[in-house]
FIROMI-738359 format. One record per residue (C-alpha): residue number from 1; x, y, z. Coordinates in nm, 2 decimals. Layout:
// residues N
@n:NUM | xx:X | yy:Y | zz:Z
...
END
This chain:
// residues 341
@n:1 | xx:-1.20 | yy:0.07 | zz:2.63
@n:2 | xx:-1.34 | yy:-0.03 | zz:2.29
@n:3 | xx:-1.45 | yy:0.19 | zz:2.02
@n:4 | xx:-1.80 | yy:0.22 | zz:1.83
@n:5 | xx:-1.83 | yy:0.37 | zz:1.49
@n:6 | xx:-2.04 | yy:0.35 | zz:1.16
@n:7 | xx:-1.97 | yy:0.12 | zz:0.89
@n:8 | xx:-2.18 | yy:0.17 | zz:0.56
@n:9 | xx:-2.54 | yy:0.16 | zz:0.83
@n:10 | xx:-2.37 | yy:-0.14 | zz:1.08
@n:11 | xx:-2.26 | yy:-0.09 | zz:1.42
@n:12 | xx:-1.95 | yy:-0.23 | zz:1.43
@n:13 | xx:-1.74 | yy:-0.27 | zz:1.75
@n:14 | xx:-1.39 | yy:-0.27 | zz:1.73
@n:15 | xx:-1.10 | yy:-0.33 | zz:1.96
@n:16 | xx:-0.74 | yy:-0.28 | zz:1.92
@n:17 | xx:-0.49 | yy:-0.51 | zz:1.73
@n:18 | xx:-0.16 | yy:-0.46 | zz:1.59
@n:19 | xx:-0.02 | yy:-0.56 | zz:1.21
@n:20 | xx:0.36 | yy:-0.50 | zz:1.09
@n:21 | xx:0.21 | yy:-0.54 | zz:0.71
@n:22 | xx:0.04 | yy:-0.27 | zz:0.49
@n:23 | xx:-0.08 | yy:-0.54 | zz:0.25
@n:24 | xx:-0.31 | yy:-0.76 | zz:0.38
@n:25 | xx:-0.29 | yy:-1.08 | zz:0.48
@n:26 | xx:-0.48 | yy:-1.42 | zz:0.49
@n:27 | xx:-0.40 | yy:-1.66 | zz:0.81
@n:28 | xx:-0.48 | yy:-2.04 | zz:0.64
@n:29 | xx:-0.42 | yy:-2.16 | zz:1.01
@n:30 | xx:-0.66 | yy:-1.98 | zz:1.19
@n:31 | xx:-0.90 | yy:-1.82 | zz:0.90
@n:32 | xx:-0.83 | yy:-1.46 | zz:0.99
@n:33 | xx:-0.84 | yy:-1.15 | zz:0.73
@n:34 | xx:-0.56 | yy:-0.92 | zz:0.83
@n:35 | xx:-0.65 | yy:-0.53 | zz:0.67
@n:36 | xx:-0.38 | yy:-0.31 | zz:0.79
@n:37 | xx:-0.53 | yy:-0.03 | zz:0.62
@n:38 | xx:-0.88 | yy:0.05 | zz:0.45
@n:39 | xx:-0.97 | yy:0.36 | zz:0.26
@n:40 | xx:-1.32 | yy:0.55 | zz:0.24
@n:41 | xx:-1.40 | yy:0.81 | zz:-0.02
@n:42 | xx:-1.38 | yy:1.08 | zz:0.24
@n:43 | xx:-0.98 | yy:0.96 | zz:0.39
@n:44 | xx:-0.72 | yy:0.78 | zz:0.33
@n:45 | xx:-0.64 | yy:0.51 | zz:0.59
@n:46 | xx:-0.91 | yy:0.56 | zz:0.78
@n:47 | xx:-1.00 | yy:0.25 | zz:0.89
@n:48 | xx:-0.68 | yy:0.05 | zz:1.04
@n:49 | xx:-0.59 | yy:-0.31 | zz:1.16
@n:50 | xx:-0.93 | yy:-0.47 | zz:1.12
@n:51 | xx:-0.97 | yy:-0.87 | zz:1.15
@n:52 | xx:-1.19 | yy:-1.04 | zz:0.98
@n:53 | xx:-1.29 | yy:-1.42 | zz:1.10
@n:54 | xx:-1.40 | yy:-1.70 | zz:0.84
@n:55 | xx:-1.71 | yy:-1.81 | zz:0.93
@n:56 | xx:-1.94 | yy:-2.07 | zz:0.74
@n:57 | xx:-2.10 | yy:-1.99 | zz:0.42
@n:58 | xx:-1.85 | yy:-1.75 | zz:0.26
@n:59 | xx:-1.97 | yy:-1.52 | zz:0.59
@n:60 | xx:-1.72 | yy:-1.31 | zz:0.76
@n:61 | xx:-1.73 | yy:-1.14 | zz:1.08
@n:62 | xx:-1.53 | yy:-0.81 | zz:1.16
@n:63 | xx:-1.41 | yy:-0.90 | zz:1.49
@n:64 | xx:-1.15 | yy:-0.61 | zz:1.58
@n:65 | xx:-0.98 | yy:-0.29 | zz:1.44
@n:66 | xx:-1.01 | yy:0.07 | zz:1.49
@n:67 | xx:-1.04 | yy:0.45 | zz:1.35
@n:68 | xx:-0.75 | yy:0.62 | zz:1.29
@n:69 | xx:-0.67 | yy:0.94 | zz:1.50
@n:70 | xx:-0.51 | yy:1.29 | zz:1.24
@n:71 | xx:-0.21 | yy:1.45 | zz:1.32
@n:72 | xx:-0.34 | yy:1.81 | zz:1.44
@n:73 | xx:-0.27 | yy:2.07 | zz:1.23
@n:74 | xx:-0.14 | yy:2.27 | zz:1.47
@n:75 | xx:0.18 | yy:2.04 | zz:1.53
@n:76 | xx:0.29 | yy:2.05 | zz:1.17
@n:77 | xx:0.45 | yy:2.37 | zz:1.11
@n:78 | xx:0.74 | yy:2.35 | zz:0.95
@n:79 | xx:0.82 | yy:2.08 | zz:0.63
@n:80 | xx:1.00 | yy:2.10 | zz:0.27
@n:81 | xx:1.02 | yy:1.88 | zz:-0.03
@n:82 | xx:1.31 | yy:1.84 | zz:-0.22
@n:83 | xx:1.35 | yy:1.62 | zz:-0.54
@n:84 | xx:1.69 | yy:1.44 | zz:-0.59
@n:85 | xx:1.70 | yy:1.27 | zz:-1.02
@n:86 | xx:1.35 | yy:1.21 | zz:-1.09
@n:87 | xx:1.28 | yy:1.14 | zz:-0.69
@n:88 | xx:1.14 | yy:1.37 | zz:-0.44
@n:89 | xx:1.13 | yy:1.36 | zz:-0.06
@n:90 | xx:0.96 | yy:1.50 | zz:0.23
@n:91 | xx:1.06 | yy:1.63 | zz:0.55
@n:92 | xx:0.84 | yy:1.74 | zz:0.76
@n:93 | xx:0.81 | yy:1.83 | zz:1.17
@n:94 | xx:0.67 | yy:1.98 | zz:1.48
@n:95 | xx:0.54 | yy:1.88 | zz:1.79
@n:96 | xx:0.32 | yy:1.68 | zz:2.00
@n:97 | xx:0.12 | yy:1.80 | zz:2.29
@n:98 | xx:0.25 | yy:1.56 | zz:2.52
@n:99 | xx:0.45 | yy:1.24 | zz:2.55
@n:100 | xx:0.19 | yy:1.02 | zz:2.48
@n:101 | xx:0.17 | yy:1.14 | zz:2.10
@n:102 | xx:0.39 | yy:0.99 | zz:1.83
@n:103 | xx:0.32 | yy:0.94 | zz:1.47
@n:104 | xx:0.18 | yy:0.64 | zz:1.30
@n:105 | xx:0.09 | yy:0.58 | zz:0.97
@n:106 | xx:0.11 | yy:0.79 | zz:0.69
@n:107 | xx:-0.09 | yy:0.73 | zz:0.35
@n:108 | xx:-0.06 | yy:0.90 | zz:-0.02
@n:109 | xx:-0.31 | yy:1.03 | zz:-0.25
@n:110 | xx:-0.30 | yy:1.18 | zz:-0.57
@n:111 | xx:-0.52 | yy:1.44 | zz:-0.72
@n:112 | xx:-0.43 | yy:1.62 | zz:-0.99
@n:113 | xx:-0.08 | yy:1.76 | zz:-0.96
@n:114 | xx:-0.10 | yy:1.79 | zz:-0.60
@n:115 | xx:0.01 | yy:1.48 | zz:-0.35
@n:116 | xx:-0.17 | yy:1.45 | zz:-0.02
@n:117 | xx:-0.05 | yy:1.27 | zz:0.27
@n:118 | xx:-0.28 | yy:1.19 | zz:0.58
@n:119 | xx:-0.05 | yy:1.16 | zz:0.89
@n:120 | xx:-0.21 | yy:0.98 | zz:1.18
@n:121 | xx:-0.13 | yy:0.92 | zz:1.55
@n:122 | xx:0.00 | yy:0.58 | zz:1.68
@n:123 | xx:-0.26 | yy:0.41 | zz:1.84
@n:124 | xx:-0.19 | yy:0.42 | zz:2.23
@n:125 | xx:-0.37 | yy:0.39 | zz:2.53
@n:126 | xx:-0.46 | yy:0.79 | zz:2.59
@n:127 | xx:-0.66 | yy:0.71 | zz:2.28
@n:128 | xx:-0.92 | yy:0.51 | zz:2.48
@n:129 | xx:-0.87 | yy:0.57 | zz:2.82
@n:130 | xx:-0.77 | yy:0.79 | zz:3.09
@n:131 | xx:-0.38 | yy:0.79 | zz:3.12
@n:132 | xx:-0.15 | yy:1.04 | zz:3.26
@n:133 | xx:0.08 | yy:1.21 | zz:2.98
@n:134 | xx:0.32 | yy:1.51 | zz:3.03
@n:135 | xx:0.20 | yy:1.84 | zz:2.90
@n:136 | xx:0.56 | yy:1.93 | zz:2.76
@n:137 | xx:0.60 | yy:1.99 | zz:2.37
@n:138 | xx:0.76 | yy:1.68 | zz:2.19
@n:139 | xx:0.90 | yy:1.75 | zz:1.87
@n:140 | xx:0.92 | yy:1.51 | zz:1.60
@n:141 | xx:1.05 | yy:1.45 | zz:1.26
@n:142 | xx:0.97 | yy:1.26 | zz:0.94
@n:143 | xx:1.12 | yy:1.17 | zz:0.62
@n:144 | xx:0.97 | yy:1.01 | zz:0.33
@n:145 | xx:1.01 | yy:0.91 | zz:-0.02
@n:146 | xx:0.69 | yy:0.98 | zz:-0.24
@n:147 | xx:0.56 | yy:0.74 | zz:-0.49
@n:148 | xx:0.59 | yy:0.93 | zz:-0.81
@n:149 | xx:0.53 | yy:0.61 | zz:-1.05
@n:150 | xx:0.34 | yy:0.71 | zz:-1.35
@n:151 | xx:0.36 | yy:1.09 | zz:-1.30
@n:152 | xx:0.38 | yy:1.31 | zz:-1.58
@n:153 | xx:0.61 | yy:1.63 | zz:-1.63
@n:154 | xx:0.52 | yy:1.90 | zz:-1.42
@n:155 | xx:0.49 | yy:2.12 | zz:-1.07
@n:156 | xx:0.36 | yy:1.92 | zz:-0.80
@n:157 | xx:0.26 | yy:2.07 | zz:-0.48
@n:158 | xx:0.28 | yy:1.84 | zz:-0.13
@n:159 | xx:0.05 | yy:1.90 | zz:0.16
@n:160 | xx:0.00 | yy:1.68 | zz:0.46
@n:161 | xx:-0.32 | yy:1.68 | zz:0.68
@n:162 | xx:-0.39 | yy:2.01 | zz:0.45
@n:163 | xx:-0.12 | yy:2.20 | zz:0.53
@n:164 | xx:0.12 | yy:2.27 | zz:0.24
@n:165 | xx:0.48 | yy:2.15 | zz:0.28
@n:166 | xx:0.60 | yy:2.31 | zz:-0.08
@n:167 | xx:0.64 | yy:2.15 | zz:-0.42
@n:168 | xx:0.86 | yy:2.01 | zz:-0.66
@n:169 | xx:0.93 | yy:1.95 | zz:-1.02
@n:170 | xx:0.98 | yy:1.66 | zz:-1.21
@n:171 | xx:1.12 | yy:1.70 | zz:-1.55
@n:172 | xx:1.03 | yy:1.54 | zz:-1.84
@n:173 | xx:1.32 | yy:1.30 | zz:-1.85
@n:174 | xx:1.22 | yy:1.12 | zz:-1.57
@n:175 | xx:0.83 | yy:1.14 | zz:-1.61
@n:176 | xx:0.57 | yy:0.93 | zz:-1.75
@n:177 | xx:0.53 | yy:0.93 | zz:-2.14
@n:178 | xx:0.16 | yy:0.96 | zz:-2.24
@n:179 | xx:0.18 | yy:0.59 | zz:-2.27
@n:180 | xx:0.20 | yy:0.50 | zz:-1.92
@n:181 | xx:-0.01 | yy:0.32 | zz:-1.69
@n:182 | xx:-0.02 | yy:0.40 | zz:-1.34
@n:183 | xx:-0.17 | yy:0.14 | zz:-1.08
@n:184 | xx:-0.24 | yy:0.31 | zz:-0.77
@n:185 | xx:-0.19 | yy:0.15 | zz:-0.42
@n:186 | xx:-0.34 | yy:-0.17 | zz:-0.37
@n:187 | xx:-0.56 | yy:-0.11 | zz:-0.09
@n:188 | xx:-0.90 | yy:-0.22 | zz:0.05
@n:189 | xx:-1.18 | yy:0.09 | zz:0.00
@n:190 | xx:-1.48 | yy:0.09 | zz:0.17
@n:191 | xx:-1.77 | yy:0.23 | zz:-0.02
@n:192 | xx:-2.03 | yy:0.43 | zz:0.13
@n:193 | xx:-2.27 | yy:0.13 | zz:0.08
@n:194 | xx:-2.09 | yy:-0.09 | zz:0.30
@n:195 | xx:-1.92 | yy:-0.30 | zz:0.00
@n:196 | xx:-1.56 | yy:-0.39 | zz:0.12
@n:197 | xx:-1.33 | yy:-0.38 | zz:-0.19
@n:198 | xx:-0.95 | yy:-0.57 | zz:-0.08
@n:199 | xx:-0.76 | yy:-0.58 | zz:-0.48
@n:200 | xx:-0.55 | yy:-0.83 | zz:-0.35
@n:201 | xx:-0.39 | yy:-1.06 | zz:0.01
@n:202 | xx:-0.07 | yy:-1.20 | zz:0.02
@n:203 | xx:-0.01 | yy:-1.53 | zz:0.26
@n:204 | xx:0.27 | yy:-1.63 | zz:0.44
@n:205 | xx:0.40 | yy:-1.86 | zz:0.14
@n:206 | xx:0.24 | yy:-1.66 | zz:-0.17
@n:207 | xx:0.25 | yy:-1.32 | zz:-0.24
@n:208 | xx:-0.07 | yy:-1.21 | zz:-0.46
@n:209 | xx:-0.24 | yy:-1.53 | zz:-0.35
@n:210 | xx:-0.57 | yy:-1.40 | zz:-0.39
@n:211 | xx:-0.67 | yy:-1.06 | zz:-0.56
@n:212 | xx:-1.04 | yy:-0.88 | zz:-0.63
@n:213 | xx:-1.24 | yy:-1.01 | zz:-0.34
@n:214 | xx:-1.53 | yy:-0.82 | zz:-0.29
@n:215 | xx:-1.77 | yy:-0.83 | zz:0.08
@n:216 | xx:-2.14 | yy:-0.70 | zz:0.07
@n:217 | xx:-2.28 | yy:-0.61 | zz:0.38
@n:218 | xx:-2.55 | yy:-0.84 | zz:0.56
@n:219 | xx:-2.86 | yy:-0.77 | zz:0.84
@n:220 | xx:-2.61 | yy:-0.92 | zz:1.10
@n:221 | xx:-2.41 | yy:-0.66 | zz:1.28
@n:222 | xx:-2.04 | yy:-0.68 | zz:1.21
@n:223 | xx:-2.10 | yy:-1.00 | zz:0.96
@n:224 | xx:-1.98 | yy:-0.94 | zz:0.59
@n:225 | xx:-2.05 | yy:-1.16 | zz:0.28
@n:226 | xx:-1.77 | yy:-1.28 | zz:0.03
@n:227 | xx:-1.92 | yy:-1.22 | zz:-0.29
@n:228 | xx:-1.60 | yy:-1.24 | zz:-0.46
@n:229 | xx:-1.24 | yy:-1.40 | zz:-0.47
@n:230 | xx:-0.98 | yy:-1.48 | zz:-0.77
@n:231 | xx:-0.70 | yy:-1.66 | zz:-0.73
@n:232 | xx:-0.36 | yy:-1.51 | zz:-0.81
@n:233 | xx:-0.24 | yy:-1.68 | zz:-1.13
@n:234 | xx:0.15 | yy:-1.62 | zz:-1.18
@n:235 | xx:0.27 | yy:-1.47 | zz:-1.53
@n:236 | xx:0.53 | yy:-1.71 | zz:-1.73
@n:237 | xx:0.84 | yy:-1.46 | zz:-1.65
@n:238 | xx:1.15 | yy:-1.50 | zz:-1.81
@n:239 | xx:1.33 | yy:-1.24 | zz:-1.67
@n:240 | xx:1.39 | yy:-0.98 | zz:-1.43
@n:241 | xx:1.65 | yy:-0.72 | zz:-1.39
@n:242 | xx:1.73 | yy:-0.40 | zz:-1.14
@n:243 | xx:1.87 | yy:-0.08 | zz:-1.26
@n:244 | xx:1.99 | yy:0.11 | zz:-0.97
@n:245 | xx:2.06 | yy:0.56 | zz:-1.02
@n:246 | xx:2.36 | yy:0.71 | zz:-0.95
@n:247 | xx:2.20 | yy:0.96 | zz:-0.70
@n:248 | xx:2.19 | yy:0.92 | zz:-0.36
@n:249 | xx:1.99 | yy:0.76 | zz:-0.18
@n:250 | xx:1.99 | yy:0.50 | zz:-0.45
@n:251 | xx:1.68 | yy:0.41 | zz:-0.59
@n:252 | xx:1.56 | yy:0.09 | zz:-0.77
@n:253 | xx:1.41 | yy:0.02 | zz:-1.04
@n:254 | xx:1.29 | yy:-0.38 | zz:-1.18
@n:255 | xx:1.16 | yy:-0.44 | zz:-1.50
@n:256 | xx:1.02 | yy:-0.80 | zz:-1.59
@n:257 | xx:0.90 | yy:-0.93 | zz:-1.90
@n:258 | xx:0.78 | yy:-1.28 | zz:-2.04
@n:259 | xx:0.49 | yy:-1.39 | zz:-2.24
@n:260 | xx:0.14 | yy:-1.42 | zz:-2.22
@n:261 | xx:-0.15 | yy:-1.60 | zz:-2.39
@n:262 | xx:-0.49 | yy:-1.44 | zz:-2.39
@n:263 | xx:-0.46 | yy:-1.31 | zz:-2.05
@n:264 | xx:-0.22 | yy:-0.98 | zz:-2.04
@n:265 | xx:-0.06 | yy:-0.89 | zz:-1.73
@n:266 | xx:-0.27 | yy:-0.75 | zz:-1.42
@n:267 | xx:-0.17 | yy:-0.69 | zz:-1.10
@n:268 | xx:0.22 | yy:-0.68 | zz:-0.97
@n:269 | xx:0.24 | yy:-0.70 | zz:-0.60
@n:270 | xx:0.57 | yy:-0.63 | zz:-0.43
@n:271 | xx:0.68 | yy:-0.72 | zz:-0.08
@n:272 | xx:0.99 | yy:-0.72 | zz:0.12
@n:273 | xx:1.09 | yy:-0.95 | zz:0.40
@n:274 | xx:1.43 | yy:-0.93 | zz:0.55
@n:275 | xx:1.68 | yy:-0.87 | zz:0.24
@n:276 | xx:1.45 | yy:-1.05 | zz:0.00
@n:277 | xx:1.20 | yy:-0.85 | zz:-0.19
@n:278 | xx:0.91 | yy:-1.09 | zz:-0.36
@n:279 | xx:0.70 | yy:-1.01 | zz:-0.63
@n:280 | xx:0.43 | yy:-1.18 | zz:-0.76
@n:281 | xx:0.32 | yy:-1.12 | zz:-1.16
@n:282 | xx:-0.04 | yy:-1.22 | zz:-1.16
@n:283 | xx:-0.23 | yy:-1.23 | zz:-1.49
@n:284 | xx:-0.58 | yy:-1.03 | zz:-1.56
@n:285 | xx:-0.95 | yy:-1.11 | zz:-1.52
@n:286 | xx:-1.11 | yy:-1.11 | zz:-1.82
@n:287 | xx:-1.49 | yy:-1.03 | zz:-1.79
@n:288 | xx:-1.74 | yy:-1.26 | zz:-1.79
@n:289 | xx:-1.86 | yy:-1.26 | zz:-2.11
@n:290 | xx:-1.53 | yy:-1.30 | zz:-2.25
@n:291 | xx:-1.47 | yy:-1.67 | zz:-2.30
@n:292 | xx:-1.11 | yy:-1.72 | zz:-2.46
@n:293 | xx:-1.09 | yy:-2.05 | zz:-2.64
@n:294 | xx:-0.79 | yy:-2.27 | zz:-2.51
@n:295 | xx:-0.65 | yy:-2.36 | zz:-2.89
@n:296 | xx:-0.63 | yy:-2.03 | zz:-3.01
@n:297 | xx:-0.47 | yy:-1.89 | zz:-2.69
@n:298 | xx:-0.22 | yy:-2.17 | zz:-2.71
@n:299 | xx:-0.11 | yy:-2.11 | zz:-3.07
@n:300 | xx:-0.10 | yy:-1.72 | zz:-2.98
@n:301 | xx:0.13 | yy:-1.60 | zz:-2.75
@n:302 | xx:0.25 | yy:-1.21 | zz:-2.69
@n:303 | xx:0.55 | yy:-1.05 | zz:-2.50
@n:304 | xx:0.52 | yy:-0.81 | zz:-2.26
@n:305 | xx:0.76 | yy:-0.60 | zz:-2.01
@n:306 | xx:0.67 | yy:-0.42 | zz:-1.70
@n:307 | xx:0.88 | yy:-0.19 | zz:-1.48
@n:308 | xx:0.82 | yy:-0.13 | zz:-1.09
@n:309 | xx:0.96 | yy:0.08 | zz:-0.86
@n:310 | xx:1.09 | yy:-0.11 | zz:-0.50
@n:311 | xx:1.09 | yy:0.10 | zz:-0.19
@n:312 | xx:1.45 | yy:0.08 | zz:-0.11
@n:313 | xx:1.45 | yy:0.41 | zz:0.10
@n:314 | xx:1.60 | yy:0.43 | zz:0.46
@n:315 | xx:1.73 | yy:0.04 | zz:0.38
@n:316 | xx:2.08 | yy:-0.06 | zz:0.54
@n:317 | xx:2.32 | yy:-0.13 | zz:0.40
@n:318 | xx:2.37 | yy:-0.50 | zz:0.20
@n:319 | xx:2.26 | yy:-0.73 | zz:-0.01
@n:320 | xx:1.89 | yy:-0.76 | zz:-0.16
@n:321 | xx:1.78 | yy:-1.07 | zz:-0.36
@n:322 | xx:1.55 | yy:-1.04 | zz:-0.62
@n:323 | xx:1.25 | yy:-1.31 | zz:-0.62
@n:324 | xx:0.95 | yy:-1.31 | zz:-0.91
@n:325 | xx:0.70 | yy:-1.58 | zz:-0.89
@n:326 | xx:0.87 | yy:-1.78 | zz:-0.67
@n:327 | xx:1.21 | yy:-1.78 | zz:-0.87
@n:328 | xx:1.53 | yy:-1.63 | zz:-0.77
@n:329 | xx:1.63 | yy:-1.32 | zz:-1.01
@n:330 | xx:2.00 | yy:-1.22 | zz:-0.89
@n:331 | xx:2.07 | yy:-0.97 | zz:-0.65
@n:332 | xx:2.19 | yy:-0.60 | zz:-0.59
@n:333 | xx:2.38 | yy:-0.44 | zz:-0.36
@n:334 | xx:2.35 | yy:-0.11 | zz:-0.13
@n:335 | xx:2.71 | yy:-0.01 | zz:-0.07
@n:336 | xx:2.59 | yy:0.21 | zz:0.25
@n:337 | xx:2.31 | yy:0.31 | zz:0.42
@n:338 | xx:1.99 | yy:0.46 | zz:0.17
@n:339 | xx:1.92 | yy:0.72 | zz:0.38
@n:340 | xx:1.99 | yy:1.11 | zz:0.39
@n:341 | xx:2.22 | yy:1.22 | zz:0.69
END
């Protein structure tokens, strides 16, 4: 059964697909937008595995996804947070109303010292049709690492779906100094106009291969326009290095640095496939009334250093290469599993 809902005045109809990615991801072969995940200013990961189709024209037409479905209150009563050398981790549980629930995706948001997660269902059939589930109590169980990158000292409380799970503190030795810049999540946000913002789409050979696309929408039902798309232009990088902590689980951290010529460093996006994790450095946008003049950026050029964190939670054990703008940076190593028992 397919789905209709509201998108900024359209009527959109969606159908279901599936996606392994939470970035998303341009198809050259067949044309196809791949958006795991898209925001509204009302939720989080609302929206989920939408297709867009390349039409003529810079035209796009949205040809399948769906609304995510929230975790029920009700099954989430039990959780706790517990923060391990400037990391912290949730737990949290309860149970299903019947064996056709399980949990899907879960999304971050940060406002003020609190950090909200949205928990969803997995999509599944009962969703959009009549199918037979048992009425027994299924309990489930979820750990996660939270995304602390660019926090500054202080009490944080946790709550998923509104419900609190507790809080933690991060000290000052592992916060953010005052002269930190946090870049949150990379992900597509619908506006309440319609306008699709995606900050940036990896391909199959090129992570960060395009970055700031912006689609308006059009009179045509389910057709969006592409008003905007930059392409990804890689940072000179001349080095790269992991630091791993001595708490367990492990975490990672890679700092890069090079140099730079009128345009300062932008948008780092990280991705991991298999034991390879793949970065791409891009440069800035400079505004359009900013017109840099070649000879002077080419007599002038200016160091710069950037630190990410890489999600190495709940990764087996093994090696992990390293790879930044195409180039091979070393390895490190996980001596045993990174998980909690």
């Amino acid at each position: 059964m397919k789905k209709r809902f509201w998108i900024g005045g359209l009527l959109v109809l969606f159908s279901i697909v599936a996606s392994a990615e939470q970035v998303p991801v341009y198809d050259e072969s067949t044309q196809t937008l791949m958006l795991p995940v898209v925001d509204t200013v009302e939720q989080r990961g609302k929206y989920q595995d939408a297709v867009l189709q390349h039409l003529e024209d810079n035209r796009w037409r949205i040809v399948s996804g769906r609304e995510g479905v929230l975790i029920r209150q009700a099954y989430q009563p039990r959780g706790q947070v517990h923060s391990i050398d400037g990391a912290a981790y949730v737990e949290f549980s309860g149970y299903f109303g019947s064996g056709c629930e399980a949990l899907g995706l879960i999304r971050q948001h940060r406002y003020q010292h609190r950090i909200e997660l949205v928990a969803y269902y997995e999509d599944a059939p009962w969703m959009h049709e009549a199918v037979s589930c048992t009425t027994a109590l299924v309990p489930f169980n979820k750990e996660l690492q939270l995304d602390l990158t660019g926090l500054a000292a202080g009490v944080y409380e946790v709550t998923v779906n509104g419900f609190s799970l507790g809080s933690f503190t991060l000290d000052a030795e592992h916060a953010c100094s005052t002269s930190c810049n946090w870049v949150p999540l990379h992900e597509p946000f619908l506006a309440s106009s319609g306008q699709l913002n995606v900050p940036v789409v990896n391909t199959q050979g090129q992570v960060g291969a395009y970055h700031s696309l912006v689609f308006l929408p059009t009179q045509e039902s389910g057709i969006l326009q592409l008003l905007r798309a930059d392409i990804g232009v890689q940072m000179q990088v001349l080095k790269a290095e992991v630091a791993l902590s001595q708490s367990f689980p492990v975490q990672a951290k890679l700092t890069v640095s090079g140099q730079f010529s009128c345009y300062p460093p932008g948008l780092i996006e990280v991705r991991r496939q298999a034991n390879v994790f793949e970065l791409a450095v891009l440069r800035s946008v400079l505004p359009d009334t900013v017109e840099p003049n070649e000879v002077d950026c080419a007599q002038s050029l200016e160091s710069f250093e950037r630190t990410v964190a890489l999600d190495i939670h709940d990764l087996d054990a093994g090696e992990y290469t390293i790879r930044v703008n195409g180039m091979d940076y070393g390895s490190f190593q996980l001596a045993q599993d990174n998980r909690l028992p």
